[in-house]
C-alpha positions as CSV (number, residue, x, y, z in Angstrom):
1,X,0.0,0.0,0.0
2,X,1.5,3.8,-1.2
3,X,2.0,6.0,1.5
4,X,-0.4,9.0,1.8
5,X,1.4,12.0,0.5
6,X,2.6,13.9,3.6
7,X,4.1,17.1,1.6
8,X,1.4,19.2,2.6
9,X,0.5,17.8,5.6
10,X,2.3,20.2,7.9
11,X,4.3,23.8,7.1
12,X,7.4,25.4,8.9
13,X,7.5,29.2,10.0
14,X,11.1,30.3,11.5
15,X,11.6,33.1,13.7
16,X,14.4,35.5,12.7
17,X,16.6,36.2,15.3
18,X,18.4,34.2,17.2
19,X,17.0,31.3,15.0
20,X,18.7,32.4,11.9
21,X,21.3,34.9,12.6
22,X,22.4,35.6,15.6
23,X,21.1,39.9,15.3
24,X,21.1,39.9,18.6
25,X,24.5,40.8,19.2
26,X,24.3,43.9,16.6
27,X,21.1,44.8,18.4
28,X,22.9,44.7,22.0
29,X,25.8,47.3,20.1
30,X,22.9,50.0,19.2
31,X,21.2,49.6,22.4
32,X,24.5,50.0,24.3
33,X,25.6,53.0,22.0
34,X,21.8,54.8,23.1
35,X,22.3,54.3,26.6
36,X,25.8,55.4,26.9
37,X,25.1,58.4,24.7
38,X,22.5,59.0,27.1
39,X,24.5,59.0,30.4
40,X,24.2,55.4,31.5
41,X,25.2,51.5,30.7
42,X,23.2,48.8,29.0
43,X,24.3,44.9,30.0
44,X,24.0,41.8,28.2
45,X,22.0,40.5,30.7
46,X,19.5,43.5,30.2
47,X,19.4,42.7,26.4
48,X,18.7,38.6,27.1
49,X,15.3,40.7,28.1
50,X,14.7,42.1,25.1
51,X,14.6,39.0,23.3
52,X,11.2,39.2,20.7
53,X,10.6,42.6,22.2
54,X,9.3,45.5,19.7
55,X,11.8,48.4,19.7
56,X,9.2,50.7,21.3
57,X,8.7,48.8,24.2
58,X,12.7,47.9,24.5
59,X,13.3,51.6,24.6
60,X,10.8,51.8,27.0
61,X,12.4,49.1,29.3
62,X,15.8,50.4,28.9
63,X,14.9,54.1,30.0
64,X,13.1,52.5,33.1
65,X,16.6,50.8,33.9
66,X,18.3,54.3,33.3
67,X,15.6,55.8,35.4
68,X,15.3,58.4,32.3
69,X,12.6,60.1,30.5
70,X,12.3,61.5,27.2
71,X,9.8,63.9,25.3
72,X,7.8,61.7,22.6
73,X,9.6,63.7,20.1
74,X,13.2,62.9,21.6
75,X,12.0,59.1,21.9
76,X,11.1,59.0,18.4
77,X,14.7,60.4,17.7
78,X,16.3,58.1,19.6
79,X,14.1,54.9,18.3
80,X,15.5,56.3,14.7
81,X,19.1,56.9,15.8
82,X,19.1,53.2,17.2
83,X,17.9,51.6,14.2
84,X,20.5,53.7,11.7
85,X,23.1,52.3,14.3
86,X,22.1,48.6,13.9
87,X,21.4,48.7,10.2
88,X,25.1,49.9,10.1
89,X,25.9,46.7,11.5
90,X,23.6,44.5,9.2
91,X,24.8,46.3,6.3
92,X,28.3,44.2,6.9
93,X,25.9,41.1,6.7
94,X,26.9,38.0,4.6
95,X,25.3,34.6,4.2
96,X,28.5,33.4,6.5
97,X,25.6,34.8,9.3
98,X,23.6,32.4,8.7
99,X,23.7,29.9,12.0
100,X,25.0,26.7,12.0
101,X,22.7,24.0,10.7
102,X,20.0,26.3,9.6
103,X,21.0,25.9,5.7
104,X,20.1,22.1,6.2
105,X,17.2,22.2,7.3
106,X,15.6,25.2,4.7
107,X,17.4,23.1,1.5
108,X,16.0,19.9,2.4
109,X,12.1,22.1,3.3
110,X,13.0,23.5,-0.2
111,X,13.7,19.4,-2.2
112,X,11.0,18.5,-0.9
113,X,8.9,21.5,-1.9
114,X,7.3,21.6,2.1
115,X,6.1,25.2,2.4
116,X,7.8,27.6,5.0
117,X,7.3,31.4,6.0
118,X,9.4,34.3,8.3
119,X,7.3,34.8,10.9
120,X,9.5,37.2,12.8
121,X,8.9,40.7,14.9
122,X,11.7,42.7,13.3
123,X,10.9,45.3,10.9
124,X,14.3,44.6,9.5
125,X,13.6,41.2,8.6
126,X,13.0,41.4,4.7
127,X,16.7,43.4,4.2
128,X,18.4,41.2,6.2
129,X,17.1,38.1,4.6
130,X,18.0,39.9,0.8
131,X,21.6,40.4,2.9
132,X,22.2,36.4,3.9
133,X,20.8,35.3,0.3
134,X,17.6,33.8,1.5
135,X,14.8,36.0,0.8
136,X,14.0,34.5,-2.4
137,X,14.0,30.6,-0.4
138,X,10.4,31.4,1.7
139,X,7.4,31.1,0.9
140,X,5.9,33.7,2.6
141,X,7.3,36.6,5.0
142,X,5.4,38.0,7.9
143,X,7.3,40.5,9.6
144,X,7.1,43.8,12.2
145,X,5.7,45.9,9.6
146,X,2.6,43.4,9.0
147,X,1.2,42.9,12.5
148,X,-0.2,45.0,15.6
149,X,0.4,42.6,18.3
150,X,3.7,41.6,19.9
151,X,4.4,37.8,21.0
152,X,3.1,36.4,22.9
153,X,0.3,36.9,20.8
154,X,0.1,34.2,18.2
155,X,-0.7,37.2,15.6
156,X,2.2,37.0,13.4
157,X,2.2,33.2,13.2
158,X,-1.2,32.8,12.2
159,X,-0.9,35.3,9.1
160,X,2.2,33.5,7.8
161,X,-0.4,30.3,8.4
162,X,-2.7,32.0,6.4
163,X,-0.2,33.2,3.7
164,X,0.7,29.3,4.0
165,X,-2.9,27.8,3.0
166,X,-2.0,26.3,6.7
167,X,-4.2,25.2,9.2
168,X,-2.5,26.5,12.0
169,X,-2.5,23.3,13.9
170,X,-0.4,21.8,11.3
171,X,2.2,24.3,11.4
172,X,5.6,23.6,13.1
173,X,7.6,27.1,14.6
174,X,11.0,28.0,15.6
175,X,11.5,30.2,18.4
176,X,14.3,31.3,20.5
177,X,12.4,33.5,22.9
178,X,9.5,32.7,25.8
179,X,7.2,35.1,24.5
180,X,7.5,33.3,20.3
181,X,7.1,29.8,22.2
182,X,4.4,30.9,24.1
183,X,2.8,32.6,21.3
184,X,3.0,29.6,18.9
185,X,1.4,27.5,21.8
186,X,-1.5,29.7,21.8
187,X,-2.0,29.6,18.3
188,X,-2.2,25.7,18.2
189,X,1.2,24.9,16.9
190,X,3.6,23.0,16.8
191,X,6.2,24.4,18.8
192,X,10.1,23.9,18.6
193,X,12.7,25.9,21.0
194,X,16.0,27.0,20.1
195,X,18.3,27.6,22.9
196,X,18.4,27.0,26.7
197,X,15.9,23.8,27.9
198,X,15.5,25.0,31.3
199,X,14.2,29.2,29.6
200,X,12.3,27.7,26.7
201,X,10.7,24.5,28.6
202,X,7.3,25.3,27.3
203,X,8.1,24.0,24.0
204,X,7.2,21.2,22.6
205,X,10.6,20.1,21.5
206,X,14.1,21.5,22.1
207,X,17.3,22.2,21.1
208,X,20.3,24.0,21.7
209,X,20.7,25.3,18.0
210,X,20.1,23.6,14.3
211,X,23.0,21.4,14.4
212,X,21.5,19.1,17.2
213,X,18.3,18.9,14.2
214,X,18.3,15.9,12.2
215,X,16.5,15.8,9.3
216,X,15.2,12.5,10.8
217,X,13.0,14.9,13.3
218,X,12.1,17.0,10.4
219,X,10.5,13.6,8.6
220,X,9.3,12.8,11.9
221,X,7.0,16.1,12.2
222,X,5.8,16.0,8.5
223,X,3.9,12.6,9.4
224,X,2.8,13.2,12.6
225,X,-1.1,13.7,12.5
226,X,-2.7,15.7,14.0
């Protein structure tokens, strides 16, 4: 007896950063280079908390640490001055960015002609995917500039469902933040952590980054029903 044709069966929707490229670190530089211009320091630690954050509310945070207040027209500058600082940085971006393991798993999504979308919070994600030579590889991209609702919120993930032809139960994500596993929970789907087990424990499956991921597990979720 043929096996049922699991192609469609399930679609894949990757988070940007952190998942793959690391922009975190370039983000961390701008943020660091805002607070210092403005009198005080910015940590590491601090930006681990800014993971899947939108840049308004990361300014927002990060004033609170400095125990600062701007005007709105002053916070607008600096939101502007922050991003000029990290496209700088992403600007210097080659598809040797590209994490570990990632390529693998998107060429073999790609042979097999499995659908799979950007479903990512930056605004920047469409230029820096044009910069690491991948743009043209998804299906669909569903960034900052298409949604109104942060993560955890399962908004973004459920368009790039939609621009799948995805029930959202049958999608598979890859987050490396609380609020993108939490959100892909919430939307019904399948989710899949990237990073630290004992942060991301809601997920439904973990790992520390895309070279742990065999295709084997990709196979595995294509015919799981659900």
């Amino acid at each position: 007896m043929n096996q049922p044709n699991i192609e469609n069966h399930k679609a894949f929707i990757f988070d940007l950063d952190g998942v793959i490229v690391d922009t975190a670190k370039f983000h961390f530089l701008a943020w660091r280079k805002l607070a210092n211009d403005l009198g005080f320091d910015f940590t590491e630690e601090q930006n681990e908390q800014l993971k899947g954050v939108s840049r308004v509310e990361s300014l927002k945070r990060i004033l609170k640490w400095g125990n600062m207040e701007l005007s709105e027209d002053e916070f607008q500058r600096q939101m502007a001055m922050k991003n000029e600082n990290y496209l700088s940085y992403v600007n210097e971006m080659d598809d040797n960015e590209i994490l570990p393991g990632v390529r693998k798993v998107l060429d073999y999504l790609t042979e097999k002609n499995i659908p799979f979308a950007l479903g990512s919070a930056s605004k920047n994600a469409r230029p820096i995917l044009k910069k690491l030579n991948l743009y043209d590889k998804f299906d669909a991209i569903v960034d900052g500039t298409d949604v109104s609702k942060a993560k955890p919120d399962p908004e973004v993930f459920l368009i790039a469902a939609n621009k799948l032809n995805t029930p959202p139960h049958q999608c598979v994500v890859f987050e490396d933040s609380v609020a993108g596993v939490q959100a892909a929970n919430i939307g019904n789907m399948t989710s899949v952590g990237i990073g630290d087990s004992d942060v991301l424990n809601e997920a439904d499956h973990i790992f520390t980054d895309f070279t742990e991921i065999k295709i084997e597990f990709i196979e595995n979720l294509l015919r799981k029903e659900n």
